[in-house]
Wavefront OBJ file of the C-alpha trace (Angstrom):
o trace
v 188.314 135.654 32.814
v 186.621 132.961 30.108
v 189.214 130.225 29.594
v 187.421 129.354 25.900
v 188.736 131.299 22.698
v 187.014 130.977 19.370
v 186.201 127.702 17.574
v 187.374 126.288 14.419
v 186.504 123.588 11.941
v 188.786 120.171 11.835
v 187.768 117.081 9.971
v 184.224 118.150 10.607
v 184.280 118.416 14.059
v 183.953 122.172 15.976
v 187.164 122.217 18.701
v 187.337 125.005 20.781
v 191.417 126.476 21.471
v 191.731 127.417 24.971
v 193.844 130.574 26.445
v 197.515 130.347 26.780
v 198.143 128.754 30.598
v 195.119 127.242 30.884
v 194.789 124.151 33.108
v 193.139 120.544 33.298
v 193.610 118.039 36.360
v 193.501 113.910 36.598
v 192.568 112.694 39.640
v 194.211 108.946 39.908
v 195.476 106.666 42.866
v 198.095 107.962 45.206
v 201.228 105.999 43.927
v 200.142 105.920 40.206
v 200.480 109.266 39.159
v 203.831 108.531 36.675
v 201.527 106.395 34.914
v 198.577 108.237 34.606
v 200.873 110.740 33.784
v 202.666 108.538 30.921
v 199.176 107.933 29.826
v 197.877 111.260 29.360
v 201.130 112.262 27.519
v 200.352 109.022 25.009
v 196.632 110.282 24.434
v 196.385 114.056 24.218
v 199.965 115.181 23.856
v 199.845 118.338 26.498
v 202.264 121.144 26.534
v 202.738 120.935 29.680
v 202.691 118.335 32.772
v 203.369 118.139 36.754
v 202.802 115.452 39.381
v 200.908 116.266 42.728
v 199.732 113.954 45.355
v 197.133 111.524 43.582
v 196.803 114.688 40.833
v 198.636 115.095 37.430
v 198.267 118.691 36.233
v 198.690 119.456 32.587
v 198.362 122.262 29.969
v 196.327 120.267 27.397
v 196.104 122.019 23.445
v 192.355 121.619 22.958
v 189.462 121.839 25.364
v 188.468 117.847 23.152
v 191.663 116.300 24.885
v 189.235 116.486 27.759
v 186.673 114.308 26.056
v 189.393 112.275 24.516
v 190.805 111.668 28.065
v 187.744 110.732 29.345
v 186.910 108.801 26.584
v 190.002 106.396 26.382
v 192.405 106.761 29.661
v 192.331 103.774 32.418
v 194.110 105.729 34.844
v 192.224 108.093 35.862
v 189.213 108.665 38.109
v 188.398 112.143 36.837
v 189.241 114.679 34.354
v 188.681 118.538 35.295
v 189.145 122.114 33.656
v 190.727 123.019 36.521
v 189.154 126.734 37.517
v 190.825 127.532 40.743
v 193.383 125.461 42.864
v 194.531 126.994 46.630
v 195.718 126.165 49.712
v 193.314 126.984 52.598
v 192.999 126.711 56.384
v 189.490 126.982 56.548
v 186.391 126.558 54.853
v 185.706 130.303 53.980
v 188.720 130.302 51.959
v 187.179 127.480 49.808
v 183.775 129.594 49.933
v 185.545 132.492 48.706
v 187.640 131.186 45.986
v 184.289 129.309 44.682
v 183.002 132.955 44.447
v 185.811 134.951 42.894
v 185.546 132.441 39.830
v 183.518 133.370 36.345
v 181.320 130.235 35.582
v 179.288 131.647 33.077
v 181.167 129.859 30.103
v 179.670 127.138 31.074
v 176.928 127.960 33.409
v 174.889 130.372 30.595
v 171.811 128.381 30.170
v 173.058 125.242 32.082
v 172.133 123.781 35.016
v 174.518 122.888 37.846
v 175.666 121.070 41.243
v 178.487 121.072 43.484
v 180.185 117.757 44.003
v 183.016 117.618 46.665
v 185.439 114.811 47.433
v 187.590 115.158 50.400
v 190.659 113.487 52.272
v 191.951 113.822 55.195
v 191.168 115.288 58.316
v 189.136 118.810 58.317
v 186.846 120.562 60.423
v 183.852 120.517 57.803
v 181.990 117.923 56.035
v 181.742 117.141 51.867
v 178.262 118.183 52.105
v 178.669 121.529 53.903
v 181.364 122.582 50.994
v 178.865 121.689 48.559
v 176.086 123.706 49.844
v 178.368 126.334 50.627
v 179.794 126.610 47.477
v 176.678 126.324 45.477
v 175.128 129.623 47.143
v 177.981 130.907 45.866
v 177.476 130.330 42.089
v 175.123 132.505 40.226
v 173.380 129.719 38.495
v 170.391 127.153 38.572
v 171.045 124.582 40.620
v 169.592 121.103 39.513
v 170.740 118.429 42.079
v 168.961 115.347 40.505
v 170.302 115.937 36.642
v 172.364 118.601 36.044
v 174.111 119.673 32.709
v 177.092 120.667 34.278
v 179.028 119.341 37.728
v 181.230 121.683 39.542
v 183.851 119.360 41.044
v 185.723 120.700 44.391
v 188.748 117.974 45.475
v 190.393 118.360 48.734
v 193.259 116.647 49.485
v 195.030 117.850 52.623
v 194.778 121.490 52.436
v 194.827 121.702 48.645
v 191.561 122.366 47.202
v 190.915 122.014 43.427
v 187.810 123.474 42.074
v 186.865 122.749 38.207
v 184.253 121.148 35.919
v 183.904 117.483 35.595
v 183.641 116.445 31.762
v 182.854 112.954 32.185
v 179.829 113.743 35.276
v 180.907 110.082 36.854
v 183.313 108.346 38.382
v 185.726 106.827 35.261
v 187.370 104.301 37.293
v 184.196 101.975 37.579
v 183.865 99.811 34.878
v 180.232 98.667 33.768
v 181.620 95.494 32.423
v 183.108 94.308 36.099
v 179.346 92.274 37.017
v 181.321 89.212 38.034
v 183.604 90.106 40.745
v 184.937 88.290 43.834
v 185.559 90.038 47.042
v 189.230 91.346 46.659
v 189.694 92.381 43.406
v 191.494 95.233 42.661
v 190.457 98.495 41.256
v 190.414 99.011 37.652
v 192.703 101.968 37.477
v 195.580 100.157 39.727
v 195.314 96.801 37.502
v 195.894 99.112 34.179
v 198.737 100.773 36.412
v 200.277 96.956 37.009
v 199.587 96.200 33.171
v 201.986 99.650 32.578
v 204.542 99.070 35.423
v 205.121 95.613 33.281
v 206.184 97.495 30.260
v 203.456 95.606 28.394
v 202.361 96.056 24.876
v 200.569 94.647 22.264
v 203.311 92.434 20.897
v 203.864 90.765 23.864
v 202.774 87.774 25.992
v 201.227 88.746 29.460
v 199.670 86.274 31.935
v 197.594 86.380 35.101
v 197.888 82.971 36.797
v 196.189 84.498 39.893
v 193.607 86.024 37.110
v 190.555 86.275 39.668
v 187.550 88.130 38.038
v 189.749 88.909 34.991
v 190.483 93.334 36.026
v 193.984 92.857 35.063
v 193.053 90.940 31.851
v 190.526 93.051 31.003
v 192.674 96.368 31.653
v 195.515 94.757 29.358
v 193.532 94.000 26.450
v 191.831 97.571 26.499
v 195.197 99.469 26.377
v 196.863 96.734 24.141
v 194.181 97.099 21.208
v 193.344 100.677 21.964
v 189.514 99.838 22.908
v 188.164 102.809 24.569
v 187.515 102.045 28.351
v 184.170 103.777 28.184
v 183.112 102.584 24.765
v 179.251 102.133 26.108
v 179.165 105.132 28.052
v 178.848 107.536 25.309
v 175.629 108.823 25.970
v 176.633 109.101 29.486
v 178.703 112.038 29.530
v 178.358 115.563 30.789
v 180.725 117.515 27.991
v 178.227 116.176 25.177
v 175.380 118.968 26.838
v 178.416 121.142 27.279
v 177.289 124.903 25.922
v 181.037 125.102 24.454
v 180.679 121.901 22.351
v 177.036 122.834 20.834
v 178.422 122.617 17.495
v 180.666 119.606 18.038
v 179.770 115.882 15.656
v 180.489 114.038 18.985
v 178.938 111.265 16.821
v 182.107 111.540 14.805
v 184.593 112.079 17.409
v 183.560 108.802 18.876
v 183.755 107.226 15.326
v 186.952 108.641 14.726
v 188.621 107.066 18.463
v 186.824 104.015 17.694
v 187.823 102.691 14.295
v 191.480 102.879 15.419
v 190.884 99.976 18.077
v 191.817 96.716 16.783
v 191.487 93.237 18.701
v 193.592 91.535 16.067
v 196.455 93.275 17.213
v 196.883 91.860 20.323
v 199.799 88.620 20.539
v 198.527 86.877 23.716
v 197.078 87.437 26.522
v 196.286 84.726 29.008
v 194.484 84.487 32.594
v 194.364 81.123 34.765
v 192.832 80.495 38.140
v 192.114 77.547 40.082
v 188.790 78.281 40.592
v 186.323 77.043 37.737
v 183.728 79.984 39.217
v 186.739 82.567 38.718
v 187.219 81.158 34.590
v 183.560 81.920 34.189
v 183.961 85.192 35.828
v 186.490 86.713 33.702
v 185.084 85.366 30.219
v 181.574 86.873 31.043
v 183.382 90.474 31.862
v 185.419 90.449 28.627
v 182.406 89.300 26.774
v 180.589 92.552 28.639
v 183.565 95.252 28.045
v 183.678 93.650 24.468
v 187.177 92.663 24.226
v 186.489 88.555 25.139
v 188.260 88.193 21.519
v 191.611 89.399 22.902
v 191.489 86.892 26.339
v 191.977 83.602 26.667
v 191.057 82.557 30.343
v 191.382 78.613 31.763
v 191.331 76.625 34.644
v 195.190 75.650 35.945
v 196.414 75.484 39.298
v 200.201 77.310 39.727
v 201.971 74.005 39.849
v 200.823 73.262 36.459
v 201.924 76.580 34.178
v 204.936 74.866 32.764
v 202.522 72.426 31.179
v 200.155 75.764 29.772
v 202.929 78.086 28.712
v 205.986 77.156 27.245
v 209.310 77.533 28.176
v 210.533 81.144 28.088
v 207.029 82.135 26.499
v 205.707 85.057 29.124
v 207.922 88.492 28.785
v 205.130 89.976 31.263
v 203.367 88.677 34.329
v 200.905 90.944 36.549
v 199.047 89.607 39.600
v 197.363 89.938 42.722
v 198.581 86.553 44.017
v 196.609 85.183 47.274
v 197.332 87.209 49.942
v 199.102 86.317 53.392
v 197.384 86.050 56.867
v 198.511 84.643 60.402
v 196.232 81.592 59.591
v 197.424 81.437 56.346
v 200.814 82.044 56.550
v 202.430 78.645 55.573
v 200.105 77.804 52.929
v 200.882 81.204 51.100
v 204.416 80.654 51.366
v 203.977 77.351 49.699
v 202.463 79.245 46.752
v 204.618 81.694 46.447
v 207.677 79.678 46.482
v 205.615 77.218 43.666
v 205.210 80.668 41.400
v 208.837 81.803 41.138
v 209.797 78.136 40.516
v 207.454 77.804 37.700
v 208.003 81.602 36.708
v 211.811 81.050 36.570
v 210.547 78.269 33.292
v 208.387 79.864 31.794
v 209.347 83.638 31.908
v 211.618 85.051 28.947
v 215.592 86.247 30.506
v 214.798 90.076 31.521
v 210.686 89.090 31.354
v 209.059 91.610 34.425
v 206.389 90.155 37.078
v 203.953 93.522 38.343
v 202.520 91.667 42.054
v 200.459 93.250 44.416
v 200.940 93.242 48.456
v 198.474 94.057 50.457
v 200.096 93.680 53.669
v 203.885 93.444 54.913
v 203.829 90.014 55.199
v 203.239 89.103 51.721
v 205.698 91.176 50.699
v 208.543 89.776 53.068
v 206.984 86.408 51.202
v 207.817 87.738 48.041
v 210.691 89.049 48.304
v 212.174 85.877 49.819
v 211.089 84.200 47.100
v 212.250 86.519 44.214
v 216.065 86.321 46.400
v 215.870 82.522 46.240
v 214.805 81.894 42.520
v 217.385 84.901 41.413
v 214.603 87.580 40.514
v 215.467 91.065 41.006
v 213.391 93.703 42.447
v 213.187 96.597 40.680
v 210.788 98.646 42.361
v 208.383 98.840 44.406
v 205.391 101.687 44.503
v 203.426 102.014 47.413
v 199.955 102.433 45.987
v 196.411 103.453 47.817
v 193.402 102.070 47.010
v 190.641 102.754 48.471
v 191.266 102.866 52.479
v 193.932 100.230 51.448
v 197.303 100.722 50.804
v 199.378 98.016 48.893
v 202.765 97.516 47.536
v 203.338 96.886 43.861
v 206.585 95.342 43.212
v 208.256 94.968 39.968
v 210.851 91.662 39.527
v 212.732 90.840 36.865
v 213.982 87.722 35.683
v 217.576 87.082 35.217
l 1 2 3 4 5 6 7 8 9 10 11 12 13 14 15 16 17 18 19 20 21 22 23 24 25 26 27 28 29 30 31 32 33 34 35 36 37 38 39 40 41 42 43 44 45 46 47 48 49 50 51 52 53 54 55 56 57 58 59 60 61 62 63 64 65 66 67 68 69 70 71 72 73 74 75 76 77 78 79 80 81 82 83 84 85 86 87 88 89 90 91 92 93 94 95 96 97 98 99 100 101 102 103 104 105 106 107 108 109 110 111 112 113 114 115 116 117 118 119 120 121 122 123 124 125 126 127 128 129 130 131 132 133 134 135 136 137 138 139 140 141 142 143 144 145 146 147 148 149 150 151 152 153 154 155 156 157 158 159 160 161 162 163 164 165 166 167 168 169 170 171 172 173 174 175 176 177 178 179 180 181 182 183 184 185 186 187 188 189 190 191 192 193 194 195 196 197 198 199 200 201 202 203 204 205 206 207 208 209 210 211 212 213 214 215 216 217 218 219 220 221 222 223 224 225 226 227 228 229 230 231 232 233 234 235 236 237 238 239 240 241 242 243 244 245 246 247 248 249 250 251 252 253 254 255 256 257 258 259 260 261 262 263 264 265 266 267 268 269 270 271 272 273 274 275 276 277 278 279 280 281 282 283 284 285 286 287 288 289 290 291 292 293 294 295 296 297 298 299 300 301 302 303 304 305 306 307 308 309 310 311 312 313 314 315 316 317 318 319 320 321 322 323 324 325 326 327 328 329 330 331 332 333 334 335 336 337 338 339 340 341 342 343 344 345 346 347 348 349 350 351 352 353 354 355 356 357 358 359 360 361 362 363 364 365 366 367 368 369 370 371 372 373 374 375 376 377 378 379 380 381 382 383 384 385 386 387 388 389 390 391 392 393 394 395 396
């Protein structure tokens, strides 16, 4: 059954209505779905939503609130139509299910390949569900540069099979060319940004600011700078046999002269590390948002004398991280940050920090108990082959 109605006309762009019940999936980070979730719901407005494990299905209105999603969202790794989702027990299922579904709405005169991404532990390889699943599909396959990819994620024994809009991976960011070696992914520094209940008329710091992700995450959402402004050309919907008639020139005109730097009240990165300074104000100069960041050089025990007294209502961080050999030192820090936090953070002001193991969160939560924070929550989030806790304290 085709899953694309007729088109009409609106503000000069062609927007196809899709079929009552249709589907679209977001891949994300186990642990951040309720954001990515939140996010979606912000952007594209769908009728209807549901959390699954490192999934958010929705119902969206318009087959665009793909592109838009792709476009703009931070949380996200990939956007599908969703075609077909199952359970299985073995790979013939998957074969099977790949072969019961009608691809021709978008397979016509297009070119195709099978992508597969798979967790967990199954008797078959990525590869062998691709090139099972691809002699499945009446179609020309094109595995160098195809128009359209055919996107299989398995997670467990759910399989969801649909077609990628974007064609890449939207949690890389082209701008992140300065790194260090343990930054954290894009879409879980946007998630820390959210977690804060930041927006644009409020102060945020980093004091642990590292290559700038969270910095750069903050300012994207805050002025509404779409996370893949220099990717345009890059996407797979814009060969899309659906969107022939589209003015994607004009949909990306329309997204973009909503974003506004200006709009942003403060946000503010330090690091001890001169290199680190650099880092971050070369990224933000890349992603194009260097307007909205101001990055120094301060070691913690010197934020009361860079932020004034009650001036930060949000603070998200990847602090250094404990070790055995490290131990002491780390509890030094930490003990230093909630002191000067406790000064410079506004009464009911939130701190987002991430944990990569259990001993810096005992660490920080002995800390946050001595200086009076309270912990709100804590999500256990996986990046990665890592997984991490991000806890949420709030000053009293």
């Amino acid at each position: 059954m085709k899953q694309i109605t007729d088109c009409f006309l609106n503000n000069h762009l062609f927007y196809w209505n899709m079929k009552q019940g249709s589907q679209a999936i977001a891949i994300t980070n186990p642990g951040i779905e309720p954001v990515c979730e939140k996010e979606i719901d912000e952007l594209v407005s769908p009728k209807k939503k549901d959390i699954k494990d490192s999934v958010v299905l929705f119902e969206p209105k318009d087959l665009i609130d793909l592109c838009t999603l792709c476009y703009r969202a931070q949380s996200v790794e990939r956007i599908l139509l969703l075609k077909k989702h199952i359970q299985f027990s073995s790979e013939n299922q998957i074969f099977n299910a790949v072969k019961d579904i009608d691809f021709s709405d978008f397979l016509n005169e297009s070119t195709f390949r099978v992508v597969c991404l798979r967790t967990g532990d199954h008797g078959f390889t990525s590869h062998e569900i691709e090139d099972g699943c691809g002699h499945n599909i009446d179609g020309k396959v094109d595995l160098n540069d195809p128009d359209v990819i055919i996107y299989i994620y398995i997670r467990g024994n759910d399989c969801y099979i649909g077609i990628d809009f974007a064609g890449f991976d939207l949690s890389k960011r082209q701008h992140r060319i300065f790194n260090y070696r343990d930054t954290l992914k894009a879409t879980v520094a946007y998630a820390m940004v959210r977690l804060g209940d930041y927006t644009q008329d409020k102060f945020l710091l980093d004091p642990f600011a590292g290559s700038g992700t969270i910095l750069i995450e903050a300012a994207l959402f805050a002025s509404g700078f779409a996370v893949n402004h220099f990717n345009k050309e890059k996407f797979s919907f814009i060969n899309f046999e659906c969107f022939s008639k589209t003015d994607f020139k004009k949909f990306f005109e329309d997204i973009d002269s909503k974003a506004d730097l200006k709009a942003v009240k403060s946000i503010r990165g330090l690091d001890p590390m001169l290199g680190h300074v650099k880092a971050i104000q070369k990224n933000a100069k890349i992603a194009g948002i260097n307007k909205a960041i101001n990055a120094s050089r301060a070691d913690i025990e010197w934020l009361d004398t860079k932020i004034h007294e009650g001036e930060c209502e949000v603070m998200s961080t990847k602090p250094p991280q404990a070790t055995e050999r490290n131990i002491k030192a780390i509890d030094k820090i930490y003990k230093e940050l909630f002191h000067q936090t406790e000064f410079i953070m506004k009464k009911k002001g939130l701190m987002v920090l991430a944990a990569e193991s259990q001993s810096t969160e005992d660490i920080l939560k002995k800390h946050s108990s001595e200086y009076k924070f309270r912990i709100k929550e804590i999500h256990k989030v996986t990046q990665g082959k890592k997984r991490m806790a991000i806890m949420v304290v709030q000053a009293q």
